[in-house]
DSSP file (Angstrom, degrees, kcal/mol; ACC not computed):
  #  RESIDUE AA STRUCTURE BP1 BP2  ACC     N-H-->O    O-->H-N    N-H-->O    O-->H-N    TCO  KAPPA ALPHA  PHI   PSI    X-CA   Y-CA   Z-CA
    1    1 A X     >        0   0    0      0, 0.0     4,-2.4     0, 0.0    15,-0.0   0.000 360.0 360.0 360.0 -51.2   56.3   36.1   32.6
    2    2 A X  H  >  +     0   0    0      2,-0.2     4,-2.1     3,-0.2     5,-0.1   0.875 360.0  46.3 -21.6 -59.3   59.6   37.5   33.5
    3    3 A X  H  > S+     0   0    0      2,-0.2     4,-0.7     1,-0.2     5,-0.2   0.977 111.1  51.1 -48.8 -73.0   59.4   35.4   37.0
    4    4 A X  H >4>S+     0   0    0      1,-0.2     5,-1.9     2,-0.2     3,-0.8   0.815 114.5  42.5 -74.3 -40.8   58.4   32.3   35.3
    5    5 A X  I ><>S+     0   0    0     -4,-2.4     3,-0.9     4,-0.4     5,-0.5   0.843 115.5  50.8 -35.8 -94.8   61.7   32.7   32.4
    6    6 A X  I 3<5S+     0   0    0     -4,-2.1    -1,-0.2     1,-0.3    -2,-0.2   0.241 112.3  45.1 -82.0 -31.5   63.9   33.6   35.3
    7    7 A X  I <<5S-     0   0    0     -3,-0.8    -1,-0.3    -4,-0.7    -2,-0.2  -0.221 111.4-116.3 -75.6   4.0   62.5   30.1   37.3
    8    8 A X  I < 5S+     0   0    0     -3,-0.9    -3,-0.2    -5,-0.2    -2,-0.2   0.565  88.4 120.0  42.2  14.8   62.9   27.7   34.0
    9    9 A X  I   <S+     0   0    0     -5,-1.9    -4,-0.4    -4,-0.4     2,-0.2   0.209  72.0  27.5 -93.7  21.9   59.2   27.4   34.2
   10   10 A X      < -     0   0    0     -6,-0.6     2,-0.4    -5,-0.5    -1,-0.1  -0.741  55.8-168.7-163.2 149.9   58.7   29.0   30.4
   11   11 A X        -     0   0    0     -2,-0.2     2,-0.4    -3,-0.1    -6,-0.1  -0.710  11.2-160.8-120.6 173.8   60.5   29.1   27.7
   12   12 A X        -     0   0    0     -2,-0.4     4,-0.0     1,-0.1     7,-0.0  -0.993  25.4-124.3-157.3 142.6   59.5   31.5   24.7
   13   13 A X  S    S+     0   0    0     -2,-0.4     2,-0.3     2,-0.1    -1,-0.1   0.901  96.3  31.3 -47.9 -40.8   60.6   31.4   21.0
   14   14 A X  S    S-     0   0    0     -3,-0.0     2,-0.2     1,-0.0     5,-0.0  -0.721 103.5 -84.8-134.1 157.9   61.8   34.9   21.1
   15   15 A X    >>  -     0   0    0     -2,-0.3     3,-5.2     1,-0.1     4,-1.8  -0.582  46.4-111.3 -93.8 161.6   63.2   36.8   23.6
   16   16 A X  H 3> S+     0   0    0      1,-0.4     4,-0.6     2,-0.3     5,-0.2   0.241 109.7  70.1 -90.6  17.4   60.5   38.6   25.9
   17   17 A X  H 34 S+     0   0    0      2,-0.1    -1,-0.4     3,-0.1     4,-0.2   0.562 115.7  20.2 -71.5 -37.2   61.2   41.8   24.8
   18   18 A X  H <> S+     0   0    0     -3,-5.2     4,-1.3     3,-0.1     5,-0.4   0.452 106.9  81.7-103.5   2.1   59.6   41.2   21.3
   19   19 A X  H  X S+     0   0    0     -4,-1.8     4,-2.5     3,-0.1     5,-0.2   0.987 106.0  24.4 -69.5 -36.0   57.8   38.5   22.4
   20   20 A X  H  X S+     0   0    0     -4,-0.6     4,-2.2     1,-0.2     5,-0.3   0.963 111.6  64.0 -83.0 -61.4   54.8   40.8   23.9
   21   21 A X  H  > S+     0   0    0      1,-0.2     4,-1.6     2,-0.2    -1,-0.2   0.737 118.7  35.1 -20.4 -62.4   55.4   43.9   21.8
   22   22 A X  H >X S+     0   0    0     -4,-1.3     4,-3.6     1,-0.3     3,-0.7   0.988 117.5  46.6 -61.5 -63.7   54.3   41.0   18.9
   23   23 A X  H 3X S+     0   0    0     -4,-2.5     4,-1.3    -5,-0.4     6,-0.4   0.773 108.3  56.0 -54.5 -17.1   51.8   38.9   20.5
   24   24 A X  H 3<>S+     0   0    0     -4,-2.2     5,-1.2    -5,-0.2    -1,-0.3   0.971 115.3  39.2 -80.1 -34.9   50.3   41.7   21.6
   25   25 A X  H X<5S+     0   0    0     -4,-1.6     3,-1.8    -3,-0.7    -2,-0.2   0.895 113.2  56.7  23.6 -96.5   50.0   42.9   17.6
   26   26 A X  H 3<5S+     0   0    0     -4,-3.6    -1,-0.2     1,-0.2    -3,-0.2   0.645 109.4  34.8 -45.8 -49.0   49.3   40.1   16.6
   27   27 A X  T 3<5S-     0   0    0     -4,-1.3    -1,-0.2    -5,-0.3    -2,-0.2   0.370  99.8-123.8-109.9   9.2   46.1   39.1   18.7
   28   28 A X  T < 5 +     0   0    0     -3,-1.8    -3,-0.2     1,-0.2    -4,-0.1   0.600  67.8 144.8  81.8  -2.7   45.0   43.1   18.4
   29   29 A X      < -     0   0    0     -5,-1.2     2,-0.4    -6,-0.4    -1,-0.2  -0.096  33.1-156.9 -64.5 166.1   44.9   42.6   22.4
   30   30 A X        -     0   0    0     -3,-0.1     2,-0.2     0, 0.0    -5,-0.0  -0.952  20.0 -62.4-164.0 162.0   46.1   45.7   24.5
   31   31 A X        -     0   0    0     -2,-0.4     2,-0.3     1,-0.1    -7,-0.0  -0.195  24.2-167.3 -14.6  81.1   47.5   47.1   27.7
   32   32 A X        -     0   0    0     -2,-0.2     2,-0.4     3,-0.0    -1,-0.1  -0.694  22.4-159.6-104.5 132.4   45.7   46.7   31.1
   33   33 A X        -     0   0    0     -2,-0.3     2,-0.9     0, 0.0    -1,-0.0  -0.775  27.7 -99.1-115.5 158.9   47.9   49.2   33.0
   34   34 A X        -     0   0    0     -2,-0.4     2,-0.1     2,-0.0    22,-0.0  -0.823  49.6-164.3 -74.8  87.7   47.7   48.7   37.4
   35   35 A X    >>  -     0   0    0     -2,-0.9     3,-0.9    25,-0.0     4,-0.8  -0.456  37.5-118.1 -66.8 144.5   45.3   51.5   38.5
   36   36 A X  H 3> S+     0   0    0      1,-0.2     4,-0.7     2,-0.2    -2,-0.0   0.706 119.8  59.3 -62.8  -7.2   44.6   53.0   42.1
   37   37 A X  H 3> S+     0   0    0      2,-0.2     4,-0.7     1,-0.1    -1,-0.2   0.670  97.1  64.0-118.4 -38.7   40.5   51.4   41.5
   38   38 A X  H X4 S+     0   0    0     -3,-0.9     3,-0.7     1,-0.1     4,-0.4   0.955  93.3  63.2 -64.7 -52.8   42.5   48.0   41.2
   39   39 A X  H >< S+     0   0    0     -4,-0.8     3,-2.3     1,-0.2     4,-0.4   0.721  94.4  58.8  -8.3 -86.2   43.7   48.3   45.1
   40   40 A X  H >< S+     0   0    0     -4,-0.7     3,-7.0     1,-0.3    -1,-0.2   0.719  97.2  51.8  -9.4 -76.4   40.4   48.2   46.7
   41   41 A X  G X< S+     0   0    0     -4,-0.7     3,-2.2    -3,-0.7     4,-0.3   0.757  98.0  71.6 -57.0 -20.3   39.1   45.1   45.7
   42   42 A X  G <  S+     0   0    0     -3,-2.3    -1,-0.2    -4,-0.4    -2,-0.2   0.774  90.6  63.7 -58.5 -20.5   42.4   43.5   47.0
   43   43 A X  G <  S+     0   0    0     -3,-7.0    -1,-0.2    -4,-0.4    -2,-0.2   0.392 103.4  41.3-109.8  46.7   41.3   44.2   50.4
   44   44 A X  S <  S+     0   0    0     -3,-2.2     2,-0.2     2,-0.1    -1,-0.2   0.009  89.4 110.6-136.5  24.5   37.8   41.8   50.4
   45   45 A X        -     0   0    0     -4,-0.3     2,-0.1    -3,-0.1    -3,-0.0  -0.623  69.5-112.2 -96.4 178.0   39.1   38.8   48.7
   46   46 A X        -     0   0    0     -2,-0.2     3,-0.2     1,-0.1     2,-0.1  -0.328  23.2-115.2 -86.9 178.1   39.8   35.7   50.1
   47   47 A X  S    S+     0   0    0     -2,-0.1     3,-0.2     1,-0.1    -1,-0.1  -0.332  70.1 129.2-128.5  42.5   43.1   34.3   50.5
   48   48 A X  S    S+     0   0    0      1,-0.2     2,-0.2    -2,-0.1    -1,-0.1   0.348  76.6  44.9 -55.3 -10.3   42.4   31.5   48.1
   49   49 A X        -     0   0    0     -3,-0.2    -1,-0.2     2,-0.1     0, 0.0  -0.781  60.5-167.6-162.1 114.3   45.6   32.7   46.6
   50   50 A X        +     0   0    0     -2,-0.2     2,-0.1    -3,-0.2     5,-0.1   0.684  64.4  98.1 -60.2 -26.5   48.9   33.6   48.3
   51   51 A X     >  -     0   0    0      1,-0.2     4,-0.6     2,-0.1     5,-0.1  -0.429  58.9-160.0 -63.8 126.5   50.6   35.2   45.2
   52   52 A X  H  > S+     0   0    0      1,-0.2     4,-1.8     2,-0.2    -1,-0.2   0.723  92.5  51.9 -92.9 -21.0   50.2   38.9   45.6
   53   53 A X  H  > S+     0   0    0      1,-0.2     4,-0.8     2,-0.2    -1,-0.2   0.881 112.6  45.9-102.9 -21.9   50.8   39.5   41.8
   54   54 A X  H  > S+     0   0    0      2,-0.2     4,-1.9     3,-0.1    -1,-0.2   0.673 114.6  45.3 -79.8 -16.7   48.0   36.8   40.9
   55   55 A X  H  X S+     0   0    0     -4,-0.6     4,-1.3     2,-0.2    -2,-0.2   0.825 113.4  54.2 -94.2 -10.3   45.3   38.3   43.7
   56   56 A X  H  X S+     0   0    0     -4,-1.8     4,-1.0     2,-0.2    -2,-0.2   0.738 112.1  44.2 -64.8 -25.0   46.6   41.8   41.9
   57   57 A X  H  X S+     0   0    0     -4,-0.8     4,-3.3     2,-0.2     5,-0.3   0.900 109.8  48.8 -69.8 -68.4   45.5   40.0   38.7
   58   58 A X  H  < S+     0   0    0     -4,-1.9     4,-0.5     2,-0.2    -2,-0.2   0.800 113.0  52.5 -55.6 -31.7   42.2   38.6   40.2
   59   59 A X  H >X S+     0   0    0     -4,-1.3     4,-3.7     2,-0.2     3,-1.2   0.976 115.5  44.0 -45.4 -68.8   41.5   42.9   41.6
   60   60 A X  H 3X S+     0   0    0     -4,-1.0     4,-2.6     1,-0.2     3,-0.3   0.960 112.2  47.1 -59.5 -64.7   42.1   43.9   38.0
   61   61 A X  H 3<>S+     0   0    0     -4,-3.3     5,-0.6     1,-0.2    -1,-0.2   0.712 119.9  42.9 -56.0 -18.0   39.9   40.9   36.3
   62   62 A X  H X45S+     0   0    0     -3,-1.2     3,-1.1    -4,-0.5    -1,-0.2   0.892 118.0  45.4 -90.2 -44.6   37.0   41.8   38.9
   63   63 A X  H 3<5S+     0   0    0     -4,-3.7    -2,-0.2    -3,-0.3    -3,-0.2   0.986 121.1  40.9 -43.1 -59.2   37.4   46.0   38.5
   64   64 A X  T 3<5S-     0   0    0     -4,-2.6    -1,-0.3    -5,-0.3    -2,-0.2   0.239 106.1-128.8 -99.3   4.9   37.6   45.6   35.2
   65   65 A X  T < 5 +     0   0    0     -3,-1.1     2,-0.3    -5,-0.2    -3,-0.2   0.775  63.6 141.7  39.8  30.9   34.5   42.7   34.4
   66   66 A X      < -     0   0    0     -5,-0.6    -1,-0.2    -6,-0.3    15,-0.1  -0.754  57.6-127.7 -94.2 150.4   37.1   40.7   32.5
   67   67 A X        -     0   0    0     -2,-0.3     2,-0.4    13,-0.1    15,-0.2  -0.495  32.9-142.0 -99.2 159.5   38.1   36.7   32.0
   68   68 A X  E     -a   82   0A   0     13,-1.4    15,-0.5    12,-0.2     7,-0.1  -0.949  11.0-120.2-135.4 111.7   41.7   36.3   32.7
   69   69 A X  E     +a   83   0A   0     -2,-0.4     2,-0.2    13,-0.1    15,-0.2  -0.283  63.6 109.5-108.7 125.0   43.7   33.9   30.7
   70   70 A X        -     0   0    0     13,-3.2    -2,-0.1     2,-0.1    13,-0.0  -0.911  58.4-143.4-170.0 154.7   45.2   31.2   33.1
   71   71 A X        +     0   0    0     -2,-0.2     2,-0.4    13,-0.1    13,-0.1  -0.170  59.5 124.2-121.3  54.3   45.0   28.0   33.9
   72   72 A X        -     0   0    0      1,-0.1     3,-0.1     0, 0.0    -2,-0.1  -0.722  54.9-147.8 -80.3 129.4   45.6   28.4   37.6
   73   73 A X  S    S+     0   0    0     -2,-0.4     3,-0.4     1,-0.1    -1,-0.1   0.231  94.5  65.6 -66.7   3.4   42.1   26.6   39.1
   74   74 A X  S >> S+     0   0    0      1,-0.2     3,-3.4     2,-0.1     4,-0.6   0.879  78.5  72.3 -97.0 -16.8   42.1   28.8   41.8
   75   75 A X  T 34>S+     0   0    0      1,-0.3     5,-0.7     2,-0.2    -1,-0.2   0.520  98.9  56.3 -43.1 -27.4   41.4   31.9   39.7
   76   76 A X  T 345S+     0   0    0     -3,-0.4     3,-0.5     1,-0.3    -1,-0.3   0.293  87.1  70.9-131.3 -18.8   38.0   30.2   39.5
   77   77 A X  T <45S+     0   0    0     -3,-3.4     2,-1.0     1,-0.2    -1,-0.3   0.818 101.9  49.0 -72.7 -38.5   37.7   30.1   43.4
   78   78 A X  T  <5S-     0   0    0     -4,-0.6     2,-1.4     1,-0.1    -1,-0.2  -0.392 118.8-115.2-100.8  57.8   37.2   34.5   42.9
   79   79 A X  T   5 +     0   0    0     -2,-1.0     2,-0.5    -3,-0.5    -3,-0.2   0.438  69.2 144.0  27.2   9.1   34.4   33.8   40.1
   80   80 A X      < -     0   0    0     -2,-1.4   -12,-0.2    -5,-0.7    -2,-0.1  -0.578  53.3-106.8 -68.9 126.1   36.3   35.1   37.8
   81   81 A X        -     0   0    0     -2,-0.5   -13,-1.4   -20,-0.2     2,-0.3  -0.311  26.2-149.6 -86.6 140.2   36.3   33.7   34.2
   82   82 A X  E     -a   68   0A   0    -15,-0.2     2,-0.5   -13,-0.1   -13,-0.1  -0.895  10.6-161.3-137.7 160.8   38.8   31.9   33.1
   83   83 A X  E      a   69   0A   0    -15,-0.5   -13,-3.2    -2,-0.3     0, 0.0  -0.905 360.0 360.0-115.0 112.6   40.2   31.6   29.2
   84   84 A X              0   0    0     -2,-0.5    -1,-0.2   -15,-0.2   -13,-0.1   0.047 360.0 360.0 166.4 360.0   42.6   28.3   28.8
């Protein structure tokens, strides 16, 4: 989120130091922290996506049997289910 602020590609009501602290609150969601078990699976995907922090996303969503809220269409290339 940082990147995309920093790139004029999102703007946010609040600045993005309370904006997650709240939304995260708010929708009772919580913290998926970057584990050595995410790593692995980074080295059999495909290279349907260049972005290392989105195939670090796609590791995590696979580890972890979770849908990944995006509306990237390639997310969808690494079966992974996607929320938007």
């Amino acid at each position: 989120m940082a990147i995309k602020i920093r790139l004029g590609k999102l703007r946010l009501s609040t600045p993005l130091e309370r904006f997650i602290p709240d939304h995260l609150s708010a929708n009772r969601f919580s913290r998926l922290e970057i584990d050595f078990r995410h790593l692995p699976p980074l080295t059999r995907l495909p290279f349907h996506h260049r972005d290392p922090f989105d195939r670090l996303l796609v590791a995590q969503c696979l580890e972890e049997k979770m849908p990944i809220l995006s509306s990237d269409p390639i997310f969808q290339q690494y079966g992974v289910q996607t929320i938007w």
